[in-house]
C-alpha positions in Angstrom: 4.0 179.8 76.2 7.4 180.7 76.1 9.7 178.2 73.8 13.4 176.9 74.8 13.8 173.5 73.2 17.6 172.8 73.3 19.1 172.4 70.2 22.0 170.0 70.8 23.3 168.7 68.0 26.0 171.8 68.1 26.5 171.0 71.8 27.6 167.7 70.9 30.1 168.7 68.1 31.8 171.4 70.6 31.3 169.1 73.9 33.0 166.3 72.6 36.6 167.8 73.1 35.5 167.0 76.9 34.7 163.3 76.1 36.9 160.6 76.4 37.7 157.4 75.6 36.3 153.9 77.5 39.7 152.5 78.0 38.5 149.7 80.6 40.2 149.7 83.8 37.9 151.6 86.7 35.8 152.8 83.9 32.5 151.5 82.8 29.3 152.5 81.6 26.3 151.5 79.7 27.3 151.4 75.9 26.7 149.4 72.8 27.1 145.6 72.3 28.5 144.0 69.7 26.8 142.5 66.8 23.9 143.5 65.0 22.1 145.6 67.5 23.6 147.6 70.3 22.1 148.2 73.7 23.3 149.7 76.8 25.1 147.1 79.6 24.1 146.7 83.3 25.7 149.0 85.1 28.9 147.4 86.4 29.7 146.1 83.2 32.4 147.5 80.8 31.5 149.2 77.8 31.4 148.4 74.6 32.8 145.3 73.0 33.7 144.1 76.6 34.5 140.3 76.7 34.6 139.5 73.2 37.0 136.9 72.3 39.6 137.5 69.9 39.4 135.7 67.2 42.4 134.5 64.8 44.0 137.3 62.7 42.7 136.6 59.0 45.6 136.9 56.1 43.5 138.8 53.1 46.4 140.0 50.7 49.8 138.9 50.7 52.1 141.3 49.1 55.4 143.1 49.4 55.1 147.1 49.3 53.8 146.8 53.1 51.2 145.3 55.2 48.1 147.0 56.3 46.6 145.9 59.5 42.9 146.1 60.2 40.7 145.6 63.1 37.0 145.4 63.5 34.3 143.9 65.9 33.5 140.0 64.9 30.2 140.9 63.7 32.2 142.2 60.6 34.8 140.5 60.2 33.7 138.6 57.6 31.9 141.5 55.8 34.9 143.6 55.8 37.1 140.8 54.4 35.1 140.4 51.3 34.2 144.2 50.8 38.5 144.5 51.1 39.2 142.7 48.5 36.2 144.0 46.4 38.1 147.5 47.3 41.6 146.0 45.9 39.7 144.7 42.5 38.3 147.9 41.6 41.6 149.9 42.5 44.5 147.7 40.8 46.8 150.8 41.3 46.4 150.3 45.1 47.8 146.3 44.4 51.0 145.1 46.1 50.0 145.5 49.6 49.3 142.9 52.1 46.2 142.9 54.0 44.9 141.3 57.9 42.2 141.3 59.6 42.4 140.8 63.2 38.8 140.8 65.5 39.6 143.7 68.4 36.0 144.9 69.2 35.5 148.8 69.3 35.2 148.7 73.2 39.2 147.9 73.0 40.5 149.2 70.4 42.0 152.5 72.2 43.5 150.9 74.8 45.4 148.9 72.4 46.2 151.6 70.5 47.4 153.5 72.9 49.6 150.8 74.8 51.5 150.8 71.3 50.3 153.0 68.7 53.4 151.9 66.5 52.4 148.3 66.9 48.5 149.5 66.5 46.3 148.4 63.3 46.7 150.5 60.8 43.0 150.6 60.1 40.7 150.3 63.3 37.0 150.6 64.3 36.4 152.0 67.6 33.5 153.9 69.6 33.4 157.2 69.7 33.2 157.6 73.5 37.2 156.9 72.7 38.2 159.7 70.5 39.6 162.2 72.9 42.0 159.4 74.5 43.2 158.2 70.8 43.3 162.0 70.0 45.3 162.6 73.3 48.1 159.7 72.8 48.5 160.3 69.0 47.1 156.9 68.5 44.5 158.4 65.6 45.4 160.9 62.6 43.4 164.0 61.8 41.7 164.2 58.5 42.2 167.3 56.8 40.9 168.4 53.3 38.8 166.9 50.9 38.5 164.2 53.4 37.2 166.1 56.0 35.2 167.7 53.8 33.5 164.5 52.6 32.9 163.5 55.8 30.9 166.5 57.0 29.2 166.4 53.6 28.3 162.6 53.6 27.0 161.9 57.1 24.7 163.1 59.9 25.7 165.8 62.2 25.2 163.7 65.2 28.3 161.8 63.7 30.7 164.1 62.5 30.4 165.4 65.6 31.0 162.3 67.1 34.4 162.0 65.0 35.3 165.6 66.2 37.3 167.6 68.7 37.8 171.0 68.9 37.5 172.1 64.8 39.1 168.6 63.7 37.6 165.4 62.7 39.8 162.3 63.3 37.8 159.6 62.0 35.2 158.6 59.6 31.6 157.8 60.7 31.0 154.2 60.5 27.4 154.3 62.4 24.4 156.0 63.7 22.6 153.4 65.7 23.2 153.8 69.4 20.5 155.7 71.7 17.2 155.7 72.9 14.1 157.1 71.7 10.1 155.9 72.1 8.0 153.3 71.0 3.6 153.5 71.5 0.6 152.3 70.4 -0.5 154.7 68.0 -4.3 153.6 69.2 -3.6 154.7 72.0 -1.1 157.7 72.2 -2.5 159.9 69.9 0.4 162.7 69.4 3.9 161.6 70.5 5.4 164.7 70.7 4.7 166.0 74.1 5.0 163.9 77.3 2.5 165.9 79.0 0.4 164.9 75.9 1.8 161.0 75.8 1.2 161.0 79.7 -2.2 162.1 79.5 -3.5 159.3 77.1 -2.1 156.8 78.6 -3.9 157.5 81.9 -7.4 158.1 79.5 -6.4 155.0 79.0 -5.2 153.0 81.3 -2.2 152.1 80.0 1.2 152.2 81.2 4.3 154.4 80.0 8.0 153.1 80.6 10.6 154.8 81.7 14.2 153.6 83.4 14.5 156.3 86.2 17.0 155.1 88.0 19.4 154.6 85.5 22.2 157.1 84.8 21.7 156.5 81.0 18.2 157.2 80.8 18.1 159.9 83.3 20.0 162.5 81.4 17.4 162.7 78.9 15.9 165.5 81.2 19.5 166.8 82.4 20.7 167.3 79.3 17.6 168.0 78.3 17.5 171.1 80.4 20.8 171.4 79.2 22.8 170.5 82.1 26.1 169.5 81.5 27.7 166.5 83.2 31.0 164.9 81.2 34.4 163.6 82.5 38.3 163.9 81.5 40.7 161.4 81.3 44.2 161.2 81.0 46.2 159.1 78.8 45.8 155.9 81.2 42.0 156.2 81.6 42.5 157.7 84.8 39.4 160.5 85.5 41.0 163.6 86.2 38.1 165.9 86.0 34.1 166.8 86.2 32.4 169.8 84.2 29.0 169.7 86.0 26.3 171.7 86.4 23.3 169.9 87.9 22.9 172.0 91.4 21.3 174.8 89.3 18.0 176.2 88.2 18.2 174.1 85.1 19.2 171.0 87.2 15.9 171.5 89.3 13.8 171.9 86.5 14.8 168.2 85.2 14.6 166.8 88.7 11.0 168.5 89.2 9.9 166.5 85.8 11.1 163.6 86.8 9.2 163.3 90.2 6.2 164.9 88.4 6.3 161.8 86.1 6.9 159.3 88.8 3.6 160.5 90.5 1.7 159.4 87.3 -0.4 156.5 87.8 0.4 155.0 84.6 3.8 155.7 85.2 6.1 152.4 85.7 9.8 151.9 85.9 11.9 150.1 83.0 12.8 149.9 79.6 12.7 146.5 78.9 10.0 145.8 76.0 9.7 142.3 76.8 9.1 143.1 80.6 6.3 145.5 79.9 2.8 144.9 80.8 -0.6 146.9 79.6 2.1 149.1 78.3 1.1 152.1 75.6 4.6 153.8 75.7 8.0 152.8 76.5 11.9 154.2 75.7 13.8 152.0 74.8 16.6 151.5 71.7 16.7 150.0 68.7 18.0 146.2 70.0 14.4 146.0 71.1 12.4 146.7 68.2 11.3 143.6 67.3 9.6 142.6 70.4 7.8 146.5 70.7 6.3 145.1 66.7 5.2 142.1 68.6 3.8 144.1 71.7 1.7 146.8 69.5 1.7 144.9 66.5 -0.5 146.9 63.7 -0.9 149.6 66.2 3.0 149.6 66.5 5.0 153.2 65.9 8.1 155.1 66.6 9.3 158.9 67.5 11.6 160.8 68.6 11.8 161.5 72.1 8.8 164.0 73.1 9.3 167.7 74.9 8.8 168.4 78.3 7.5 171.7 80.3 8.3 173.0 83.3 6.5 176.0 84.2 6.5 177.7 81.0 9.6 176.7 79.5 9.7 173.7 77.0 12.6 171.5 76.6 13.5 168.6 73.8 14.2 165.3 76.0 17.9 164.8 75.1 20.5 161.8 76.2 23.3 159.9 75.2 24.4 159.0 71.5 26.3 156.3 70.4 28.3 156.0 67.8 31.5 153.8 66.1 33.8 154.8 63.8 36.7 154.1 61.8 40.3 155.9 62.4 43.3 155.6 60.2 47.0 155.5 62.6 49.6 157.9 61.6 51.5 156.9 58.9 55.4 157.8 57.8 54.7 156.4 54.6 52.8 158.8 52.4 52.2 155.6 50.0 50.7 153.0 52.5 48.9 156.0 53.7 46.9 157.4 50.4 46.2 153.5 50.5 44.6 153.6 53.9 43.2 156.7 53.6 41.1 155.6 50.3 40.1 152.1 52.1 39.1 153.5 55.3 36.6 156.2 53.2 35.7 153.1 50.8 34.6 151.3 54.1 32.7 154.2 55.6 30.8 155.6 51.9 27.7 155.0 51.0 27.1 151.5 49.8 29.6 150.0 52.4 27.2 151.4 54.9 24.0 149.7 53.5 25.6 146.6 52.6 26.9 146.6 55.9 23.1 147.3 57.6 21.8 144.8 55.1 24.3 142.2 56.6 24.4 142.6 60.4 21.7 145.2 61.0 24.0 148.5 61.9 22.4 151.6 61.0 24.6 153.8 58.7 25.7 157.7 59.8 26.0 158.2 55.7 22.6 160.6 54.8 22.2 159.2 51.1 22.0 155.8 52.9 19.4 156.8 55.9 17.3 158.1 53.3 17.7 154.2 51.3 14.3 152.9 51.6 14.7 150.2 53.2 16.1 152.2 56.4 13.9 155.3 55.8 10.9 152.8 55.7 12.5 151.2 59.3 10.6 153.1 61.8 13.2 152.4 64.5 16.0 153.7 62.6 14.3 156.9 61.8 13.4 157.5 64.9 16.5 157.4 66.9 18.3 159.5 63.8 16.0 161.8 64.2 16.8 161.5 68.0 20.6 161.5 67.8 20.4 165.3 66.6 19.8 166.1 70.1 21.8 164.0 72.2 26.0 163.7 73.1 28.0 161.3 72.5 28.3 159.1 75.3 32.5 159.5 77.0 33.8 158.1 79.7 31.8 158.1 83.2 33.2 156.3 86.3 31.5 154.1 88.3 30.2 156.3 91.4 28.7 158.2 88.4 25.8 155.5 87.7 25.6 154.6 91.5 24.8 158.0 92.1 22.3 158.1 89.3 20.5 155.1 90.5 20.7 156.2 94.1 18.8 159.5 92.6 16.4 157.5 90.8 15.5 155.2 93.6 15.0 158.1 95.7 13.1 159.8 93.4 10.9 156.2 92.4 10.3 156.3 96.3 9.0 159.2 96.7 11.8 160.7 98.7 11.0 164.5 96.7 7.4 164.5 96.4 6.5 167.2 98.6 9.8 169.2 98.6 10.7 172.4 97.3 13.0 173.7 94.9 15.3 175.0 97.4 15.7 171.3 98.8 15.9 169.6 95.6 18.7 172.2 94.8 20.2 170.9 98.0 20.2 166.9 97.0 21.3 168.3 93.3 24.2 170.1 95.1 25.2 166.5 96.8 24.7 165.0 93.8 27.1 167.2 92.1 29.6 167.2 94.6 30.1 163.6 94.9 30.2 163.3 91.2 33.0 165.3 91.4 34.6 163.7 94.0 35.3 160.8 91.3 37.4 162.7 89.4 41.2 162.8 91.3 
C-alpha cells in the first residue's frame, strides 16, 4: 500500500505566519480555558481566557531603577509571584527593580497589547493563536541569538513553532497542553494506530467509538489530515481580511469520503464528551477529560495518539488543531530593564518553572527535559497529545460562519445527506463549503 502520512509539524512552523491573533470582537472559536486544564468552548463563545475577572494588580518588588509589569492567567498568579521573587534572590545583580503582577488571562492579552503597547505589561502570557496580531502591531519583540537558540533547543517543535513567524520566534513556549488525541479500552481496542483497525474492534465488540463530527474543531482532524489547508488573516483590529483554503479538491474529498465512511459505522456515535459516553471503547477527546476516561476504562484505561486513516490506498496521520500559550517580552528602550526581562521571562519558561508550574495547576510544559520528567512521561494523557501536537497547527483566528459551516457539514454528513453520493458531488458541497468560508473574510 502506498504510504503518505502528512508530516505536519513543519507545516505548522511555516503556516503560522497565516495565523492570527483571537482579539475578541466578531471572532471566536473553540480554544483553551483557563486554569488547570484547557478544553475547547461551545461554539459561540470567545476564546481563550474569555470572561475571566480581573483580579487586583499585586505589588511584588518595590524599587527605583524601573518597574516591570507582568501579566498572567489567575490560575498563576500566585505561582508566578513566588517563583519572581525566588528569580530576584538568586540574581541580586538583577535587584532594584520593581515588580506587578496584574491577572489579564491569555485570551486578552493582545488586544490589550495592542490598544497600547506602550502602556502594555512588560512581561505577558498569551495564546499563540495571537502571535501574528502582536507580531503585526509591534506589541511583542523578536528573540534573536542565544535566546532563540535556547528556545528551539529547550522545547518541542510543535511549540517553537507555535512562537514563530516566518524564520523568527517572538516568544518563549510556556505550554504544550492544548489538543485532542484518543482514549480506549485497551481490552477492547487492540492496536490504536489505525482507525480502520480501532473501528473494526469496536464493532467485534460492540462497543461504541466517539467522535465530534459536527464540530469545526474536531473535523479538521481529517482536513488537515489530508492536508487541506483552511486558516484566516487579520488585520491589526481583528478584522478577517482573508481565507487560504483548499477544501474543494481531491484531498478535500478524500477527508469528506472518511468521514461519511465512519458515520455509517454502527458503532459509530457522535460526541466527545467522556462523561456523556455510553458502552463506549474509544473516544477523542483532550486532556481536561482524563480523569473521568480513568474512571470509564479504569484498569483497562490507555492513551494514543490519534490513529491513520486510508482512503483508497493512500494513508494519512489524523491531524487538528494545537494549542498552545506563551510568554512574550514588549519592546524595550531600555537595554537595562530589558536584559532583566529577557532573563525573567526565560527563568519563567526553563525547565523547572515548567514542572513546578504542572506540579501546581496541572499545565503540561513545551520544555523536552521536562516532558520526559517522570511524573509527566508516566501521565499517559500528556504523552499522548505531545506526541499528537507534532502533527497538528496551531489553532489562529476563525470567524464565526467558519464553525456554522462546519457544523452544518457535519450535521449533514451525521444525517446521511452523502451516503450514496459521488466524488464529483461531494466536490460540489466542498466547493460551497469553501466559498462561503471565504465569503467571511471582507
Amino acid at each position: 500500500m502506498k504510504r503518505k502520512i502528512f508530516a505536519l509539524a513543519t507545516a505548522a512552523i511555516l503556516a503560522l505566519s497565516a495565523f492570527v491573533g483571537c482579539g475578541g470582537g466578531s471572532s471566536e472559536q473553540p480554544s483553551g480555558s483557563q486554569g488547570g486544564e484547557n478544553k475547547p468552548a461551545q461554539e459561540g463563545e470567545g476564546g481563550e481566557g474569555s470572561g475571566e475577572t480581573e483580579a487586583p494588580a499585586i505589588t511584588v518588588l518595590e524599587g527605583d531603577k524601573g518597574q516591570i509589569v507582568i501579566w498572567v492567567a489567575e490560575a498563576v498568579t500566585d505561582f508566578t509571584k513566588e517563583k519572581v521573587l525566588a528569580f530576584f534572590d538568586a540574581n541580586p545583580d538583577y535587584k532594584g527593580y520593581g515588580v506587578t503582577i496584574e491577572t489579564i488571562g491569555e485570551g486578552d492579552a493582545a488586544t490589550n497589547m495592542i490598544t497600547d503597547v506602550e502602556g502594555g505589561a512588560d512581561i505577558f502570557g498569551f495564546a499563540q493563536d495571537q502571535l501574528a496580531r502582536l507580531v503585526a502591531a509591534g506589541g511583542v519583540s523578536p528573540i534573536m541569538g542565544d535566546d532563540a537558540a535556547w528556545i528551539t533547543a529547550q522545547n518541542d517543535a510543535g511549540a517553537v513553532g507555535a512562537a514563530t513567524v516566518g524564520d523568527t520566534i517572538y516568544a518563549y513556549p510556556m505550554t504544550s497542553d492544548n489538543g485532542y488525541f484518543l482514549y480506549y479500552d485497551k481490552s477492547v481496542v487492540k492496536d490504536p494506530s489505525t482507525l480502520e483497525g480501532i473501528i473494526a474492534d469496536c464493532e467485534a465488540a460492540g462497543k461504541g467509538f466517539y467522535f465530534e463530527m459536527n464540530s469545526g474543531w474536531y473535523q479538521t482532524a481529517f482536513f488537515f489530515g489530508t492536508g487541506c489547508e483552511l486558516t484566516y488573516d487579520t488585520d491589526n483590529d481583528g478584522n478577517v481580511v482573508a481565507c487560504h483554503v483548499d477544501y474543494a479538491s481531491d484531498k478535500g474529498v478524500a477527508a469528506l469520503k472518511k468521514l461519511v465512511e465512519l458515520h455509517k459505522s454502527s458503532m459509530f456515535n457522535n460526541g466527545s464528551s467522556v462523561s456523556n459516553a455510553a458502552n463506549c471503547a474509544a473516544i477523542i477527546s483532550g486532556t481536561w477529560d482524563s480523569e473521568a476516561a480513568q474512571k470509564l476504562f479504569g484498569e483497562n484505561y490507555a492513551t494514543a495518539k490519534l490513529p491513520t486513516f486510508t482512503v483508497g490506498d493512500v494513508s494519512y496521520q489524523m491531524s487538528g488543531f494545537g494549542g498552545f500559550k506563551l510568554l512574550g517580552i514588549k519592546p524595550q528602550t531600555d537595554a537595562g530593564k530589558l536584559a532583566v526581562v529577557k532573563a525573567l521571562a526565560k527563568y519563567l519558561t526553563g525547565t523547572e518553572i515548567q514542572l513546578a508550574r504542572f506540579e501546581a495547576v496541572g499545565w503540561g510544559p513545551s520544555n523536552l527535559e521536562a516532558q520526559a520528567n517522570d511524573a509527566i512521561a508516566k501521565n499517559p494523557a500528556l504523552a499522548a497529545l505531545a506526541e499528537q501536537l507534532v502533527f497538528t497547527i496551531p489553532q489562529g483566528q476563525y470567524p464565526q460562519g467558519y464553525w456554522d459551516q462546519a457544523k452544518a457539514l457535519g450535521d449533514s454528513i451525521l444525517a446521511g445527506d452523502f451516503d450514496a453520493v459521488d466524488d464529483a458531488k461531494l466536490l460540489e458541497v466542498l466547493t460551497d463549503f469553501q466559498n462561503k468560508c471565504i465569503s467571511f473574510a471582507k
